[in-house]
C-alpha positions in Angstrom: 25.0 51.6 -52.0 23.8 52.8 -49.1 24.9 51.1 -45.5 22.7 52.1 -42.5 24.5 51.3 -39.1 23.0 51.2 -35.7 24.8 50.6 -32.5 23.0 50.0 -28.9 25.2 50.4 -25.8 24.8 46.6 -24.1 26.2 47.6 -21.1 23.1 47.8 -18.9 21.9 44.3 -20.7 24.8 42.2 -19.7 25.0 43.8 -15.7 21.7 42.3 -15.5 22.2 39.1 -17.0 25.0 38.6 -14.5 22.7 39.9 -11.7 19.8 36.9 -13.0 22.7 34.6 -12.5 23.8 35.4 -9.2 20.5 35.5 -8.1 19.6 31.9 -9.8 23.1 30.6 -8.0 22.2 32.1 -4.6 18.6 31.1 -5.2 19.9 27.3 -6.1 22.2 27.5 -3.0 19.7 28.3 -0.2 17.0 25.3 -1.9 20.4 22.8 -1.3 20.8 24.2 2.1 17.3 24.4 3.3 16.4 20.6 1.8 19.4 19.7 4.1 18.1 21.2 7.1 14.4 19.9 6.5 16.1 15.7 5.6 17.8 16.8 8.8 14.7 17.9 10.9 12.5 15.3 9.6 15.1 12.4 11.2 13.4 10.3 13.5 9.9 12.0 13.2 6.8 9.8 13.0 3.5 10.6 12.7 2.6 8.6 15.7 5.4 10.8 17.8 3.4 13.0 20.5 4.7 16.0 18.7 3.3 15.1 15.3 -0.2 15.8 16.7 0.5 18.9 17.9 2.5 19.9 14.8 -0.5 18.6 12.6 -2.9 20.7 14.8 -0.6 24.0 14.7 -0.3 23.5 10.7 -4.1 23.0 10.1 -4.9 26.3 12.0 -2.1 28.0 9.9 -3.6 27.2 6.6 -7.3 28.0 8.5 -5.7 31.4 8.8 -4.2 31.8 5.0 -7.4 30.8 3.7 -9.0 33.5 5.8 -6.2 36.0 5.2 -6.8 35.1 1.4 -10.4 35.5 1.9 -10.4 39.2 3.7 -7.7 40.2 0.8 -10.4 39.1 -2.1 -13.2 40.9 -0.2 -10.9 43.9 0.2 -10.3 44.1 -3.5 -13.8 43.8 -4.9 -14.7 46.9 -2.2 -12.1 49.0 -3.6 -12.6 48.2 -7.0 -16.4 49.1 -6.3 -15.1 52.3 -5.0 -13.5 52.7 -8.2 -16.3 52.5 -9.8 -18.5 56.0 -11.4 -22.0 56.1 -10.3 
């Protein structure tokens, strides 16, 4: 009877395994920590407060300006993949 044996070093397997978890635990920490800070920040806030408006006017130009950040990084990737293509 033949009896074929094969053997892989795990080593490098397991170190990263323990790295995914200590990057899931840290990762799970700073979520806890930051939902504190925003329960904290939104105490007291209304939307008829002065600052709301402001805060509601600051916000809107921010996602004006990732939609147009969004929009110059699409038109940047169809020119270079025209550029990439042969003629």
């Amino acid at each position: 009877m033949d009896i074929a044996t094969i053997s892989r070093d795990l080593t490098a397997q397991k170190r990263s395994e323990a790295e995914l978890l200590n990057l899931a635990d840290r990762l799970e920490h700073r979520v806890i920590e930051r939902t504190a800070e925003l329960a904290e920040a939104s105490k007291g806030w209304s939307p008829r407060s002065p600052s709301a408006s402001a805060r509601m006017r600051v916000g809107n130009y921010c996602n004006l300006e990732v939609f147009r950040a969004a929009r110059l990084n699409a038109a940047g990737q169809m020119a270079a993949a025209g550029a990439r293509v042969p003629k």
